[in-house]
N, C-alpha and C positions, 0 to 999 in steps of 0.2 A: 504493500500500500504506500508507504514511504518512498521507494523508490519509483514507483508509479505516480506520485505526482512532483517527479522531479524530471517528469516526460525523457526517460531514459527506452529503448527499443524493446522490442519484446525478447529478442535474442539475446540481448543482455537479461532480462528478467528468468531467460534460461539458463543461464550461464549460472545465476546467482541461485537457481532453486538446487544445484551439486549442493549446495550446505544442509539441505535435510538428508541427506544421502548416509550422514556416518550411523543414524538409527536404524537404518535397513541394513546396512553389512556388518553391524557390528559381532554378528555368530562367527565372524573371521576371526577377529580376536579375542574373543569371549574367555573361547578356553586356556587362553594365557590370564589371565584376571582369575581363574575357577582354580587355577594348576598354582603360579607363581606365587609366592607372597612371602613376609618374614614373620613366623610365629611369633618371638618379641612384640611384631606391633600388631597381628593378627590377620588373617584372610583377606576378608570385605576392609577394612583400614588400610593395609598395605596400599590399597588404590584409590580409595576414596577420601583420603586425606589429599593425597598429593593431587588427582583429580579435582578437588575443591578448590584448591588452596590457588591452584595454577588458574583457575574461572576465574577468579576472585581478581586475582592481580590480574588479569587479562582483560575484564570489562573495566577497571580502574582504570588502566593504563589506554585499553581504546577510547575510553571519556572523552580522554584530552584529545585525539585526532579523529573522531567521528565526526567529528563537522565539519574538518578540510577534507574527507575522506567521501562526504556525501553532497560536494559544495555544490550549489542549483546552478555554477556554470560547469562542472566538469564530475561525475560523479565514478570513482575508481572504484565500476565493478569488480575488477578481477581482483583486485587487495580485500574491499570487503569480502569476497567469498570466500577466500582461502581463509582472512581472518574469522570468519564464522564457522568456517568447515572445521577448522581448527576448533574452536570452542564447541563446537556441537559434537566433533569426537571426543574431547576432554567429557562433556555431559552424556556421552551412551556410555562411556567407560565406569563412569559413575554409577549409570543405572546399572550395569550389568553388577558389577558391587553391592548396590541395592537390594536388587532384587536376590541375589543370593542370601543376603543377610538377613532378610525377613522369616526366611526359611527357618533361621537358630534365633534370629532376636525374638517373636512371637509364640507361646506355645501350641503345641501340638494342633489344641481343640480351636484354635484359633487362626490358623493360617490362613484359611481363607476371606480374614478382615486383610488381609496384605493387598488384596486385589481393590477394596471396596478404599483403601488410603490412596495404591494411586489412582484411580478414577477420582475421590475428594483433591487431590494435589493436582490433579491434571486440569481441574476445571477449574478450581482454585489460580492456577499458572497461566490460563486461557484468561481468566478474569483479571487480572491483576497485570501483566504483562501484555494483551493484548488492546483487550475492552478499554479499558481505566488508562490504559496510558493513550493508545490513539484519541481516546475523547480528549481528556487532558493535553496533549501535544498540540492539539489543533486552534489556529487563533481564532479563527470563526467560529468557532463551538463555545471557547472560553466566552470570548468577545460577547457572544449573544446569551449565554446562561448565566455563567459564573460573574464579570463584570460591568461596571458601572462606566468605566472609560476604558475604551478598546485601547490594544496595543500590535504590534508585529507580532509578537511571540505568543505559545501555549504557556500555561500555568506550569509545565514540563517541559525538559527537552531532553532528547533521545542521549545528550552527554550526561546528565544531572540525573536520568532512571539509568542507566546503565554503572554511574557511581556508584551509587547510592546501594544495587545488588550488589554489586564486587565486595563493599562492606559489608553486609549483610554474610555475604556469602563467607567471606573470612572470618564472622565473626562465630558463625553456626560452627563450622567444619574445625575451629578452635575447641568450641565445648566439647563436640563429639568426641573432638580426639582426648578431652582432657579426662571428661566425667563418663562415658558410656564403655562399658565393656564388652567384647565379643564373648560367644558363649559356641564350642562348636558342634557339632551334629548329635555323637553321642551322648557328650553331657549334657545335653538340651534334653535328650530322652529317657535320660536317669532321672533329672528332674523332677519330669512329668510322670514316670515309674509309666513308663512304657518301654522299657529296654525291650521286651519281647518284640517291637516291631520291626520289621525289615527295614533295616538304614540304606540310601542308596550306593552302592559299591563304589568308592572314591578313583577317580580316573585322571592318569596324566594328561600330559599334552598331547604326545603322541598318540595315546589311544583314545582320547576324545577325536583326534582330526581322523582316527582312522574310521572311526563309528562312525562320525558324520557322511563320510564318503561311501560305507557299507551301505547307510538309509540312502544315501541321493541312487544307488544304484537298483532299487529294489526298481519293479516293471512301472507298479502300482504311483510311485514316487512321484517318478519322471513323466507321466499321464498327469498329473493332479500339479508339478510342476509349471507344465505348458496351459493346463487352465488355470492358472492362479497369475501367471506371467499376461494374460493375453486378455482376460474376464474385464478389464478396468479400460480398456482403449476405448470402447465407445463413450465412455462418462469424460473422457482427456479434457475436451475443450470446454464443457459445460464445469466441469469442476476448478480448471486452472486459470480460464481466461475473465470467467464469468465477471466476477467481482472486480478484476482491473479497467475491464469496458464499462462498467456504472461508474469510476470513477474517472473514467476518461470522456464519459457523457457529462461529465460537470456532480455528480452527487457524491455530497459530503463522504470522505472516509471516514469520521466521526462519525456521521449516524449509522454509517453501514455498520459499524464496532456496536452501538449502541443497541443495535437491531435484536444484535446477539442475545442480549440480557434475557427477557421472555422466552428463549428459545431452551434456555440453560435447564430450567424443571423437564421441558419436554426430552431433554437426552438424560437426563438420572432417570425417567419413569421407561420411557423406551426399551431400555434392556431389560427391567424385571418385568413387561408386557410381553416380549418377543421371545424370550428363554421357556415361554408356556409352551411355545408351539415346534421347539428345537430340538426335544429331549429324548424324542425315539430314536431310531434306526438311521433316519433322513432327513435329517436336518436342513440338509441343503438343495430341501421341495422348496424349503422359505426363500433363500438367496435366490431361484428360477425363479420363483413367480412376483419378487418384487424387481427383477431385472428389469421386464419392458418396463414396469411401471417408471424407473430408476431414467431409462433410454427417453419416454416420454415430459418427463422433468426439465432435459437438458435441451429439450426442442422450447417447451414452456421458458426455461430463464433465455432462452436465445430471440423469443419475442419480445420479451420482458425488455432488454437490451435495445431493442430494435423501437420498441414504442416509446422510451426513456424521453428521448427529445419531447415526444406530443405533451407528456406531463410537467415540461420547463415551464415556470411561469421567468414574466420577465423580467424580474428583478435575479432571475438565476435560481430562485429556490424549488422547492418541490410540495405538495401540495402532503397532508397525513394520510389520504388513503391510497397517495403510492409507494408511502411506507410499509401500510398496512397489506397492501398487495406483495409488496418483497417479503412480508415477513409468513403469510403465508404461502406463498412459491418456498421460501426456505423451510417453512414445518412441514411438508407435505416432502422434500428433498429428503429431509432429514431421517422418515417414516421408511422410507426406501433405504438410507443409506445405512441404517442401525438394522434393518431388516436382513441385509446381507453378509453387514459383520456379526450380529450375533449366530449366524446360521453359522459361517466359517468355521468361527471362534466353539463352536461346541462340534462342529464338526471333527476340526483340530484335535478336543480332547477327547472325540469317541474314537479314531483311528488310530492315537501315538502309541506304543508301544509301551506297556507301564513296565516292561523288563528293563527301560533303557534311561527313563527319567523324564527330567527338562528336557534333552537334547532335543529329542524327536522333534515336540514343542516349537523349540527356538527356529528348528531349521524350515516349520513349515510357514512360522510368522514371518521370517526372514524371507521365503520367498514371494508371502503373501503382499507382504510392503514394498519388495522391488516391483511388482506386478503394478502398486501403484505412481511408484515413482519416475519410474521409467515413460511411460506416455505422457505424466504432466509433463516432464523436461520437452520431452518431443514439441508437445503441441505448444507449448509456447515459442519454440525453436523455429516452427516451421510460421507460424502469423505473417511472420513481416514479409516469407517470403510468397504467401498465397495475398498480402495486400498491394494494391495497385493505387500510387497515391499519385498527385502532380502540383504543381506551384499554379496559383491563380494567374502569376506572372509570366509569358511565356519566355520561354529558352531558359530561363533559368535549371531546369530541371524537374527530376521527378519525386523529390523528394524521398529518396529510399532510404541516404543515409543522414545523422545527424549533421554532417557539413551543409549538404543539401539543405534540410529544414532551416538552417540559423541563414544561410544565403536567402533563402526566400522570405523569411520575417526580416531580415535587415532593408531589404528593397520595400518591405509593406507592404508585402503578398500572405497569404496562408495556404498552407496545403492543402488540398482538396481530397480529400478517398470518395477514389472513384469505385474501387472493389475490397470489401473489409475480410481480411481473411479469416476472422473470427468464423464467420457463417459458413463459408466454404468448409472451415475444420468443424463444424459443429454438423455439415450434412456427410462430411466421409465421415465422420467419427459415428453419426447414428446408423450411415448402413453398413457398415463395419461389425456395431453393436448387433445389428441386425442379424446379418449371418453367422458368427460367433453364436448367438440364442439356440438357433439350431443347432449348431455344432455343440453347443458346450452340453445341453440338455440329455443328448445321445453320449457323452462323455460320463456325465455323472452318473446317470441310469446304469450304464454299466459300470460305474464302482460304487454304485448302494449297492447294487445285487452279487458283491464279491464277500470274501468271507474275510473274517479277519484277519487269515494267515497270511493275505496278500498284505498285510502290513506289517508285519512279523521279522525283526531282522534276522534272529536268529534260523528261523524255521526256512527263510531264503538262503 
């Protein structure tokens, strides 16, 4: 959003989504984090101290050059990506520490609150980091709520939130290491005076990468791989581009943040609604049949997009019920899109192999996530090149690249789009969706009706 309204290309806005990338491969390194560590300072600590610590000084120290780094005449994609890529691998190294640790820090009867803290911290993270700051950031938001005499700036700025965590961050990951103690697998279960339970069989580096490699190779796998890989390309444009086009049509990124809020009860109630209908044999009847619904959404916000301008009034702003319109195009998205993660998501744990652990788990979430991540990059990659734009001014150009655009506003021309590739990627991406439906539906059918051994590393 930030960099979108600092009218940077869409190919750059590709470039820059590589930095969600380190939480989908992070089952690469996992098992160095699960294997490595110095018992002195304990497992999950080993990495999660030093992991914090290194965040901490890291948003401190970009404070001070995020603002030459995002300046509105020259914004240094390729620095800030690597610098976030960096920091977002620092924070999955964390998690994967995390989540290990939940495992001994929570007792027995209780682990399954582990799941229900990160979904509280995750929405919590979305609130506070997304919501509340873009609101905050923004000087037309401030300007028209919060004060009495407007100014240039937000009530925030992305140097002064990013401080301000960095301490925060060094201050938490200080207690942790000072006051919390690790506790490890079997003493956890002495504890609990459950030693009779089966502890999971502790595995090095070596033999964790080999297991991994054993499950990718099973028939069953590598079927369930290519549909989890390919299941997310018809939603590309409708999911990556959508939100950048409304604010490239003029509407506030602040209210789009804000929009969020009402929406928040509706994904805490979603998954304990949707896990009623997941729990048999086939879970993933739910993820089919909220697909087209899912395919039909993305043609819906592609209108939504298109009709944006008729609801400009002319002082620039936008009227409440085409708020109220966004916000239901986004609960009805949302109905679809929890619909087929929770199908996945219990899919996931009725097929993994309880001989083997987490692993199985890891590696089908890890494929699950490239599945998504990989088409968003695409389709924002490909926009600029399916757009056909041109200068009002002739000979100048065609405004493709940023030289071009600053050429034609220095003369007092504007670029015109003649053809929005938005649309174009939103009709291959839905008949894409389209035939995929078929394919995938004949795909899954035959692995509900397989038996469990086809999941079985050993018995392969």
């Amino acid at each position: 959003m930030l960099l979108q309204n600092r009218h940077i290309s869409y190919k750059e806005q590709a470039k820059f989504s590589f930095v969600y990338w380190p939480f989908s491969l992070k089952l690469l390194w996992a098992p160095l984090v699960d294997s490595l560590f110095f018992k002195s300072v304990g497992r999950r600590k080993t990495w999660l101290i030093p992991a914090q610590y290194i965040l901490g000084l890291g948003m401190m120290l970009l404070s001070s050059h995020i603002e030459n780094l995002m300046n509105d005449s020259h914004v240094h994609v390729d620095m800030l990506t690597f610098v976030f890529f960096v920091l977002n691998f620092l924070a999955a190294t964390q998690d994967i520490a995390v989540d290990g640790w939940a495992i001994t820090m929570l007792k027995r009867n209780n682990v399954g609150y582990a799941s229900t803290c990160n979904s509280v911290g995750q929405t919590a993270g979305y609130f506070f980091g997304y919501v509340l700051f873009i609101a905050l950031e923004s000087p037309e938001f401030c300007n028209k709520y919060l004060r009495s005499e407007p100014q240039t700036t937000g009530l925030l700025t992305l140097s002064s939130f990013l401080f301000f965590w960095g301490v925060v961050f060094m201050i938490t990951t200080t207690l942790v290491w000072l006051f919390k103690t690790e506790k490890e697998s079997n003493e956890h279960l002495i504890e609990d005076e459950k030693d009779h339970e089966e502890v999971e069989e502790e595995r090095g580096v070596k033999e964790t990468y080999k297991l991994l490699w054993h499950i990718i190779k099973l028939p069953s796998v590598k079927i369930l791989a290519v549909f989890l890989l390919t299941c997310k390309i018809g939603f590309a444009a409708a999911d990556a581009i959508t939100g950048l086009k409304l604010v490239e049509e003029g509407v506030p990124k602040a209210h789009l943040a804000l929009l969020a809020i009402p929406l928040i009860p509706l994904q805490i109630i979603l998954p304990f609604v949707i896990s009623k209908y997941t729990s048999g044999r086939m879970p993933m009847k739910i993820f089919m049949k909220a697909f087209p619904y899912r395919l039909v959404m993305g043609l819906e916000y592609a209108m939504l997009v298109w009709m944006t301008p008729w609801f400009k009034n002319k002082d620039g702003n936008f009227p409440s019920y085409y708020y109220m319109i966004i916000v239901v195009s986004y609960a009805l998205h949302q109905v679809a899109v929890y619909s087929m993660f929770v199908s996945v998501m219990a899919y996931f744990a009725r097929i993994s192999d309880p001989s083997v652990g987490g692993t199985y788990m890891t590696l089908l979430n890890t494929i699950c996530n490239l599945g998504g991540n990989w088409p968003t990059t695409l389709a924002l990659w490909l926009v600029d090149y399916f757009t056909r734009k041109t200068c009002s001014i002739d000979g100048v150009g065609s405004c493709i690249n940023t030289s071009e655009i600053e050429e034609c506003a220095r003369l007092g021309g504007e670029c015109i789009t003649l053809i929005d590739g938005y649309y174009i990627e939103m009709l291959i991406c839905t008949i894409i969706g389209v035939i995929w439906l078929s394919w995938g539906k004949t795909v899954m059918n035959q692995l509900h009706h397989g038996t469990d051994k086809q999941w079985r590393v050993k018995n392969n």
